[in-house]
N, C-alpha and C positions, 0 to 999 in steps of 0.2 A: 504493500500500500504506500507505506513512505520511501523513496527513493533518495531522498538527499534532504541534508538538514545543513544551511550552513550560516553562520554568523560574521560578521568582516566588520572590521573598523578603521579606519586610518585616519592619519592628521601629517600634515602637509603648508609646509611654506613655501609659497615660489614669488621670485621678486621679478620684476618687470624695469627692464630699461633696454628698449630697441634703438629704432634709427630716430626714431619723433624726439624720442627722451635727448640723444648728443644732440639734436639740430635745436632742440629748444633750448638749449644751457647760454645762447647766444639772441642777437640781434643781426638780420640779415636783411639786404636790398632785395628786393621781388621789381618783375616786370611792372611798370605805370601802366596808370588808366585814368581814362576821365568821362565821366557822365554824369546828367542831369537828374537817374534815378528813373527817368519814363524814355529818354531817346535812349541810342545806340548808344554803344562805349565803343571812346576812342582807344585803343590799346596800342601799344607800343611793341615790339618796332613800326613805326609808322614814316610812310615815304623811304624807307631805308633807313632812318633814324633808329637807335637805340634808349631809350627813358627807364632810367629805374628809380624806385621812391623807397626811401624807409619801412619797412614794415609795421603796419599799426599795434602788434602785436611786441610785446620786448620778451626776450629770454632772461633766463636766470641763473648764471651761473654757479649757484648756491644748491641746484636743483637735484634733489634725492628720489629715489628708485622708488616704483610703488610696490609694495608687499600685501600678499592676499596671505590670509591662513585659512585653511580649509579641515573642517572636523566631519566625519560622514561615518554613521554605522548604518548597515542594511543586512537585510532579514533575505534568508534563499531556501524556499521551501520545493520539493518536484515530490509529484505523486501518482500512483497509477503509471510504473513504465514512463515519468514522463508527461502525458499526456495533459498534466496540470503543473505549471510552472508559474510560481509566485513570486517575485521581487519588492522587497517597501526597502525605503531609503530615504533616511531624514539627515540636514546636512545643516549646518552653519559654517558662513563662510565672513571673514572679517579683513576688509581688505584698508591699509591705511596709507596714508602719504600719496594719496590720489591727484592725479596732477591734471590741472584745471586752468584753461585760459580766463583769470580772474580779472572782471571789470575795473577798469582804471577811471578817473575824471578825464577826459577826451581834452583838458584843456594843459595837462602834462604833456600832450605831445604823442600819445599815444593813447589808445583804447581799451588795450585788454595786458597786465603782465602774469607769464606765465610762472605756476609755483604748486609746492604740496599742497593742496586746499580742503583735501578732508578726509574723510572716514567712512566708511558706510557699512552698514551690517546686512548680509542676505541670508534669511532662513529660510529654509525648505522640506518640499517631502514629495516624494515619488512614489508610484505605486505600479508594477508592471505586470501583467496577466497572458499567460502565455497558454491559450486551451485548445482541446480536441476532442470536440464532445461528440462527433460521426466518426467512428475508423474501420473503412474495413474493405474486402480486395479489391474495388471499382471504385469506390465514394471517400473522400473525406474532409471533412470540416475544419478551418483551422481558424479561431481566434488570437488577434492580437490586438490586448487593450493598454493604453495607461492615462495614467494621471498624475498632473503635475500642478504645483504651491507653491509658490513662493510668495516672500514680501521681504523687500530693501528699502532697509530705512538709512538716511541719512544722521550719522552720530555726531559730527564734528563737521566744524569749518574753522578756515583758519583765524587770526584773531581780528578782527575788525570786518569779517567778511560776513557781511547781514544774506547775502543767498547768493547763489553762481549761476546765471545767465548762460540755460542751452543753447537756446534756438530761439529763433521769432520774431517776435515784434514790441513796439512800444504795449500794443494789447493786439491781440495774445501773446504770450511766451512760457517757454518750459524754463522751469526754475528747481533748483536744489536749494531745500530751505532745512535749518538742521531740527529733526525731532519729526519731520514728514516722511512720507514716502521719495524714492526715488522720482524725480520727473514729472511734477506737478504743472497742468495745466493754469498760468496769472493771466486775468484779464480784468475789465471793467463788466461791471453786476449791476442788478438791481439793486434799487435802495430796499431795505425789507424793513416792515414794522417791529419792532422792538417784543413786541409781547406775542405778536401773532406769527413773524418770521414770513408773513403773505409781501406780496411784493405793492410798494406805495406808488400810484400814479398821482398824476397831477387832475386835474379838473375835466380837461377835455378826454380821460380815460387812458392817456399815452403813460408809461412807466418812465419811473424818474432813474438817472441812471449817476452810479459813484463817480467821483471826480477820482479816484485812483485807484490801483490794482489790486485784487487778489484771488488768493483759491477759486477757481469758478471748476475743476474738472480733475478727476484722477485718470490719469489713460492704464494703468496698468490691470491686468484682470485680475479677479478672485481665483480660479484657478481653469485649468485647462483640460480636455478630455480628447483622446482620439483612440478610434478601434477599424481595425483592417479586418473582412470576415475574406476566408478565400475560400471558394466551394471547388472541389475536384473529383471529373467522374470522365472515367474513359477518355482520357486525352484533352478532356476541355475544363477550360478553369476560368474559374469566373472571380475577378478581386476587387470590392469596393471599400475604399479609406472613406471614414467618416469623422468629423472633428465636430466639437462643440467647445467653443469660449464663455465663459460665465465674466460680467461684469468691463468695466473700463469703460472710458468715457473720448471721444473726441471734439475733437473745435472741426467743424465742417463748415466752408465755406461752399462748396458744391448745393448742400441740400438749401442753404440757404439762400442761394442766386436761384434754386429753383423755386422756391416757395415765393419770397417776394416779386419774383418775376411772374408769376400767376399761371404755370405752365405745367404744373403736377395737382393730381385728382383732389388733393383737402384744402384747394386755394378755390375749388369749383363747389365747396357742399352746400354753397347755398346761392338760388341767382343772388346777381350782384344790380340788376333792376329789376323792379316788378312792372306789371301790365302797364301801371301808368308813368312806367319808366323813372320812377322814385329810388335812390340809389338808396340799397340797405345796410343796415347796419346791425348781423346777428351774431357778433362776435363782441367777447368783453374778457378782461383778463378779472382773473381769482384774485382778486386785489383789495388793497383799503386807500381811501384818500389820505393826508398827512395830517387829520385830524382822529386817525383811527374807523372809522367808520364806513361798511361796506360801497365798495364800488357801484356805481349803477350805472355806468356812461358804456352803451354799446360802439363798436367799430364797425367802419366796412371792412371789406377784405382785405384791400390795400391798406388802408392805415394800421389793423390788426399785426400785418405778415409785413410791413415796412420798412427802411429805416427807424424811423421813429417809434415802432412798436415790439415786435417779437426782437425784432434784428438793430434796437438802439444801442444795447449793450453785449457784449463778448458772451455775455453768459448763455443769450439767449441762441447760438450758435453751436453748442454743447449739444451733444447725443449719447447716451446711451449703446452701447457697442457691443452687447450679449448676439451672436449669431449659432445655428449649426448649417452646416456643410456638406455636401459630397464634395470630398476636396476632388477625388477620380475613382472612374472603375474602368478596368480590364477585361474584356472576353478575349481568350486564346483557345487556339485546338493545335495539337502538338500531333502531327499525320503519324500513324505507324511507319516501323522503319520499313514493315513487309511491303508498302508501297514505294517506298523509295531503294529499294534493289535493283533497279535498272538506270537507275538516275544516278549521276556524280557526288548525290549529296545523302550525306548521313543522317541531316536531323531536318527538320522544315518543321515551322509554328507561324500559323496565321494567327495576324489577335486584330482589334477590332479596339479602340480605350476613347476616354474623353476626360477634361479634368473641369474643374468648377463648371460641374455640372446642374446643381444647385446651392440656392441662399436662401435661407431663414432667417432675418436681421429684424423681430418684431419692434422694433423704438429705432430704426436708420434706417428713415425709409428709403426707396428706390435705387440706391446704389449700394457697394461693397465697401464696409466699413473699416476694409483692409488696407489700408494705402496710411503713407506717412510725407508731408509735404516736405521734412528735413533729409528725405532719405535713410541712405544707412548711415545712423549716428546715433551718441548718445542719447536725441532728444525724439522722442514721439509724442503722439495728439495733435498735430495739426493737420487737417486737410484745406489746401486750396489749390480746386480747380484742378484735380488729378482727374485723369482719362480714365470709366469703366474697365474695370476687371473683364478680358476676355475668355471666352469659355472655345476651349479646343477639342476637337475630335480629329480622328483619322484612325487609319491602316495600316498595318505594316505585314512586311513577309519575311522571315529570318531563315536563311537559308546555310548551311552548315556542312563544308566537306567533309 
């Protein structure tokens, strides 16, 4: 019944200083450029000419190695032959002397100096599931599940550093703030009422918005799931990965040029004139005036969904980013070799796959809540104006001397 019982733990320091770490111990010239921010950029070499400019960014020649330490014990249980194989793995990782392009006063002559700037703690836990619940000489089943937790917090910054600037904007921006999560979405919010936490408009029913930044969003999820089931009978195999993300939040500019632009199905649920061409107004926000007392002032659609309403302040740009997926599946048929005895080839498998086949994003509507506008970087939660997720299909023939 039981096959293997096994117990493992390790702890683990590794330090980190690549190519980034020597080039930033310094201050170095980069290629010029010049633009107005909306035209083109002049870049240099330009005409044949050569321009290069300081870097806004200064190194640190004081600058020390980042160090992670890593603690993990995991559980390995196999049962039946096999045929049930369980993995759990809880880990804490503490990684310090984390090196961060720290914000400067722009009026030093520079923008950002580079230096150790913090700490951060990740804790987690794993769970892996490896089943075979069909076996036998023509059919069999094969399961493959896990599940994955974490959460990184920020411990430390360095001293006078009130939080370290990812990615972004004046509003929005990813921020490390210490005592939070990793990568917090800052922007401007609604004002909200003191006792009731509802959000306060003004008179004419439009929400009042803070004159400066904060917490409006966490992009990080609660935790993660994905399971591969693969069916196998007589040569054909059929494999679909499924994934579901619990939790995390984005800044969408996308759903948000769709909705105020009035061009998606909840900007139409109500005409926008009646018969005597009266424009209506059957929207109103869950609000209190700044005397406390319920809101009563309806909107059209456009003033609702507007700059001035949904979309006055950063916050109201925020989504909700719980989705499940067929991230892909596979059909294959693997031809017997007895057909291939006359032919140069040994092996031949036709398959047939597609991938982001389907989305379930109940609270992100109409698009894929998968896209990150910084790229691959420290920093995520921002979407703007990223291209739909395309979804692939095809054929293939694998053919094998």
């Amino acid at each position: 019944m039981i096959d293997n019982i096994k117990i493992r733990g390790n702890r683990a320091k590794v330090g980190k200083a690549g190519g980034e770490f020597v080039y930033s111990t310094d201050s170095y010239f980069a290629g010029a450029s010049a633009a107005d921010g909306f035209g083109p950029t002049i870049a240099f070499p330009f005409n044949g000419l050569q321009g290069f400019t300081l870097s806004n960014s200064a190194g640190n020649p004081f600058l020390r190695p980042e160090f992670t330490t890593n603690k993990e014990i995991a559980f390995e249980l196999a049962f039946f032959k096999n045929r049930i194989n369980l993995e759990y793995t809880i880990y804490t990782q503490k990684s310090t002397d984390l090196i961060f392009a720290v914000p400067v006063s722009a009026t030093s002559g520079i923008t950002s100096k580079v230096q150790n700037a913090g700490n951060l703690t990740n804790k987690g836990k794993e769970f892996t599931l490896n089943l075979v619940p069909v076996k036998s000489k023509a059919f069999q089943w094969d399961i493959n599940f896990n599940y994955t937790k974490f959460k990184s917090t920020v411990d430390q910054l360095a001293p006078g550093v009130a939080n370290i600037f990812l990615g972004g904007f004046t509003t929005p921006n990813i921020r490390l703030v210490v005592g939070d999560e990793y990568g917090q979405i800052y922007g401007n919010a609604y004002v909200r009422d003191a006792k009731t936490g509802k959000i306060v408009v003004n008179a004419n029913g439009l929400p009042q918005v803070t004159s400066g930044v904060q917490k409006i969003g966490n992009p990080n999820p609660k935790y993660s799931m994905g399971m591969t089931n693969t069916f196998s009978w007589n040569g054909f195999s059929l494999s679909v990965l499924m994934e579901y993300k619990k939790g995390g939040q984005i800044y969408s500019r996308n759903v948000a040029d769709l909705q105020r632009n009035g061009v998606v199905k909840e900007t139409a649920e109500f005409p926008r004139y009646d018969a005597a061409n009266v424009l209506q107004k059957p929207y109103i926000f869950d609000a209190v005036y700044a005397n406390g007392t319920p809101n009563t002032t309806y909107l059209s659609a456009q003033d609702y969904y507007g700059n001035s309403g949904k979309y006055a302040a950063a916050e109201g740009f925020i989504f909700e980013t719980t989705w499940f997926r067929i991230r892909e599946a596979n059909f294959s048929y693997s031809i017997p070799s007895a057909m291939l005895k006359k032919t140069p080839f040994s092996r031949a498998e036709f398959s047939v796959y597609g991938r982001n086949l389907f989305l379930h994003a109940p609270n992100y509507p109409h698009l894929d809540p998968e896209q990150n506008a910084l790229g691959i970087s420290n920093a995520q939660g921002l979407e703007f104006n990223a291209l739909p997720q395309t979804r692939t299909m095809g054929m293939g023939l694998k053919l094998i001397f």
